[in-house]
C-alpha positions in Angstrom: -9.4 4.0 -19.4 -6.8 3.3 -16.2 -9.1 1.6 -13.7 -8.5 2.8 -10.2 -10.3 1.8 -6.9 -11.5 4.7 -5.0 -11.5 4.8 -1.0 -14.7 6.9 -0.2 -13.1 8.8 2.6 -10.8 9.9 1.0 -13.0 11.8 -1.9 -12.2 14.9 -0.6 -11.5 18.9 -2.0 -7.8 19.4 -2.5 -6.7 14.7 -2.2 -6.7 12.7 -5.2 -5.8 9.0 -4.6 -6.1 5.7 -6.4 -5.8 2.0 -6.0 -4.7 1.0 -9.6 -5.7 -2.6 -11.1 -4.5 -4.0 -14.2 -6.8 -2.1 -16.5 -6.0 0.6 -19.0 -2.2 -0.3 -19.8 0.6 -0.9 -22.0 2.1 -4.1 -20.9 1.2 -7.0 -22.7 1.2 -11.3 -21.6 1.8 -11.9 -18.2 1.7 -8.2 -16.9 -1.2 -6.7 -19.2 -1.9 -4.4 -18.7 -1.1 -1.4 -16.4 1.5 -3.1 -14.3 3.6 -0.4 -12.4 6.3 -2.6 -11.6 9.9 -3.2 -13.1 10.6 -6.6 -12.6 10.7 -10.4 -14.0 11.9 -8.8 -17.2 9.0 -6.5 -17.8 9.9 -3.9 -21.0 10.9 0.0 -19.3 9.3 1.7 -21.4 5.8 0.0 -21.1 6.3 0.7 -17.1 7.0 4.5 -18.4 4.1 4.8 -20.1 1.8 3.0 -17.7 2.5 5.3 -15.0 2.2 8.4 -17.1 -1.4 7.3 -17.7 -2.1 7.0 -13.9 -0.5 10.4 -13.3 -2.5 12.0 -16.2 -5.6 10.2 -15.2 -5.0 11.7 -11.5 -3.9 15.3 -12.6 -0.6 15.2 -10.6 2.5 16.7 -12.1 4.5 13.8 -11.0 4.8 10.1 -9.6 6.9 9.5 -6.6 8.5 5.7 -6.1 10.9 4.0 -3.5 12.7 1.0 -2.9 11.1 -1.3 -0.7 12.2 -3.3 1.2 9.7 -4.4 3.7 11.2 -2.5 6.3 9.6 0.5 8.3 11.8 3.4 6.9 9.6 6.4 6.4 10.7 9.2 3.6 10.2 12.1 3.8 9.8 13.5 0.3 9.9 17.4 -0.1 10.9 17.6 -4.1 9.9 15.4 -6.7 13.3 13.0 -7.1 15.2 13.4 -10.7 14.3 10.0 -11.0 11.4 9.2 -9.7 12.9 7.5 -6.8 12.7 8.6 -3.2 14.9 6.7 -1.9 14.8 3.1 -0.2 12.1 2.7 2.7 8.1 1.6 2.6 6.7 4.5 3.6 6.5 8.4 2.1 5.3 11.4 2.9 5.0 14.9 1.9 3.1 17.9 2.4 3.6 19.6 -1.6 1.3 19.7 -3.8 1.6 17.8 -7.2 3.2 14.8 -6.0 1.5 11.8 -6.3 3.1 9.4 -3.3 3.1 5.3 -5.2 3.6 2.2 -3.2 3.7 -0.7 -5.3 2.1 -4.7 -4.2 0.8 -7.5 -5.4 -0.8 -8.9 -2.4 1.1 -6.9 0.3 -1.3 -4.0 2.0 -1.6 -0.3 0.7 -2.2 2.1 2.8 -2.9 5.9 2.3 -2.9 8.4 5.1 -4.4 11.8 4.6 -4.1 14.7 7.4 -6.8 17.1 6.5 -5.9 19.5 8.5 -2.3 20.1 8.3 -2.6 19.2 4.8 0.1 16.4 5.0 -0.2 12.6 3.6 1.4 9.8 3.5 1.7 5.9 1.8 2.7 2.9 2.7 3.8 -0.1 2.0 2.7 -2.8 4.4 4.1 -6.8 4.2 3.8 -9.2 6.8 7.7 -8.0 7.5 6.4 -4.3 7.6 3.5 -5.2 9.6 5.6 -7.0 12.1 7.6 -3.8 12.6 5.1 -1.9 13.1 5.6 0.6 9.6 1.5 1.9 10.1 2.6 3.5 13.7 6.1 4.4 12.3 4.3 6.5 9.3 1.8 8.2 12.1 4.7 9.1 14.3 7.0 10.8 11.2 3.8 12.3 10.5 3.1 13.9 14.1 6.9 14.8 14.0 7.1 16.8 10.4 3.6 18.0 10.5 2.3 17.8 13.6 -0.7 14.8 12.5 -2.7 13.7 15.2 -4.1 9.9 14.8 -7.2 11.1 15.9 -8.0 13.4 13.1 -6.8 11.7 10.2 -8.5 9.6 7.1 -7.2 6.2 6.7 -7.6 4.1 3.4 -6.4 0.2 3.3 -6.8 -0.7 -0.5 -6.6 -4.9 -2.2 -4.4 -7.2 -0.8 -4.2 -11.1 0.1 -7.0 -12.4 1.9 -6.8 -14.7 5.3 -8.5 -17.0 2.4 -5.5 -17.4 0.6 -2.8 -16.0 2.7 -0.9 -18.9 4.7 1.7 -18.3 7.0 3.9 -20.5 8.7 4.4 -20.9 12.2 7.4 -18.8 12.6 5.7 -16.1 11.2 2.8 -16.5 13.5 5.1 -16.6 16.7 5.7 -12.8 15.3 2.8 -11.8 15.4 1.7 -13.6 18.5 4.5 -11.9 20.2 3.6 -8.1 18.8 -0.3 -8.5 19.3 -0.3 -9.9 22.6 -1.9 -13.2 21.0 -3.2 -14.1 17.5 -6.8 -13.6 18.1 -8.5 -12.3 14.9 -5.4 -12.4 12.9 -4.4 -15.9 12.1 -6.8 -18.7 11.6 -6.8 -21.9 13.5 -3.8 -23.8 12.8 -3.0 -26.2 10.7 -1.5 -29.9 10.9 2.1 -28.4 10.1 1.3 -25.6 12.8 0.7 -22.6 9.6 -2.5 -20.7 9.9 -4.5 -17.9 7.6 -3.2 -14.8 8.0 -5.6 -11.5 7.7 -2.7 -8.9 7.3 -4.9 -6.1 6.2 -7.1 -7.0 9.2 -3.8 -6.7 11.6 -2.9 -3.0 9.6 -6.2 -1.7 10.9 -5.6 -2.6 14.4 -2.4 -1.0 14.4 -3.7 2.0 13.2 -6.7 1.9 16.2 -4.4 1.4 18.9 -2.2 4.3 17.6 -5.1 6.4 17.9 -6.9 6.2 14.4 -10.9 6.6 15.0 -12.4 2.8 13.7 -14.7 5.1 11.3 -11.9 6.6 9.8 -10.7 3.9 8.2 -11.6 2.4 5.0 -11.3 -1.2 3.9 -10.9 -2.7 0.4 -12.9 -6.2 0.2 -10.8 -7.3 -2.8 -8.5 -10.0 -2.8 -5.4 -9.6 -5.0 -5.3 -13.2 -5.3 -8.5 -14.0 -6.3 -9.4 -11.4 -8.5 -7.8 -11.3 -11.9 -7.9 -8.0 -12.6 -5.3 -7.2 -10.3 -1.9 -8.5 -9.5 -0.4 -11.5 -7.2 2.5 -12.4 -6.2 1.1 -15.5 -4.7 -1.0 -16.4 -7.5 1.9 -16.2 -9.9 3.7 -19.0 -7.9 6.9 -18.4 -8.3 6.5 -17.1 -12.1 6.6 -13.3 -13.2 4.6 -11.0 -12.3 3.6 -7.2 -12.2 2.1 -4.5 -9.5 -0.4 -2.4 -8.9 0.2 0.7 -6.2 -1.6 3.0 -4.2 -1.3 6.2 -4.6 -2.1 9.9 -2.7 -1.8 13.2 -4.4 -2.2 16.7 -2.5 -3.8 18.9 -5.7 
């Protein structure tokens, strides 16, 4: 069976969503086994079937894709693409049924977005470089503009990434975030000899959502750690070495 992590708030009539993990694939050696990604020379048609499982196991009639590129770039995606692909950008959304929005990581954050009431979601994709740029409160505003989504009434999931416990960042990236947040308070650790710290990206995601309005109880949190648990995928963990990706994904049914 395709193993999936489940946000509880966003078990609701009409949304199916999923945080994938590496269980209930194709792929085989370093990517077993239900690694979404193509890269590092991972086989096609493995990738193929592995995503037909999650959209079976989810009921959608397709699987929606883009390039990322840690940018903020929101899609808009009103028709399945040919190909799968949306288009290059780290967020998506849609308000038609059957498509199942994907972002793909392997340590970065996942985030799925869910307007109940005008029936609209979104995912995203959600690096250090996204986060940075602000992608969270880009996705919210695209959201407000195409579908009229208030912060204030929407359902927020943040699935697996890299923990603060393994996540660390050096000083340049810190003066980012300093500069963006106002400080580093509760986002990077105490620094280190060489000036790095820890950095608790999923923790800075969440913020971002609050001060664009999100309600602190509408958002969900994933306690597990792509790089310390096995059973999903890291980039970090890999060091330097292939690897494959898991993905969030959001379905309107």
């Amino acid at each position: 069976m395709v193993g999936f992590i489940s946000a509880p708030n966003l078990k609701q009539d009409g949304l199916v969503h999923a945080f994938t993990t590496r269980e209930g694939g194709v792929s085989t050696g370093t990517f077993e086994s239900l690694n979404l990604s193509r890269r590092d020379g991972e086989a096609d048609g493995a990738v193929e079937e592995n995503r037909a499982r999650v959209k079976a196991a989810l009921g959608l009639k397709s699987l929606v894709f883009a390039k990322q590129v840690h940018g903020n770039t929101v899609l808009r995606v009103d028709a399945a693409p040919a190909n799968g692909a949306a288009g290059e950008g780290d967020a998506m959304m849609t308000d038609v049924p059957g498509m199942g929005l994907a972002v793909q990581t392997a340590d970065c954050v996942p985030l799925l977005i869910f307007d109940a009431e005008n029936r609209a979601i979104a995912a995203v994709h959600s690096g250090w470089r996204g986060t940075v740029q602000e992608i969270a409160r880009h996705t919210l505003e695209s959201m407000n503009a195409a579908y009229g989504t208030l912060p204030g009434k929407i359902q927020a999931a943040i699935g697996p990434s890299i923990s603060p416990a393994h996540y660390r960042v050096g000083p340049e990236v810190i003066e980012q975030f300093g500069s963006l947040f106002g400080g580093t308070q509760g986002i990077i650790g105490p620094r280190d000899a060489e000036g790095g710290g820890k950095l608790d990206n999923a923790g800075a995601v969440r913020r971002q959502l609050i001060e664009a309005g999100v309600l602190p109880d509408a958002i969900w949190m994933s306690d597990a750690c792509t790089f310390a648990d096995d059973n999903l995928f890291s980039c970090r963990r890999a060091k330097g070495g292939p690897f494959g990706g898991q993905a969030g994904v959001i379905g309107l049914t």
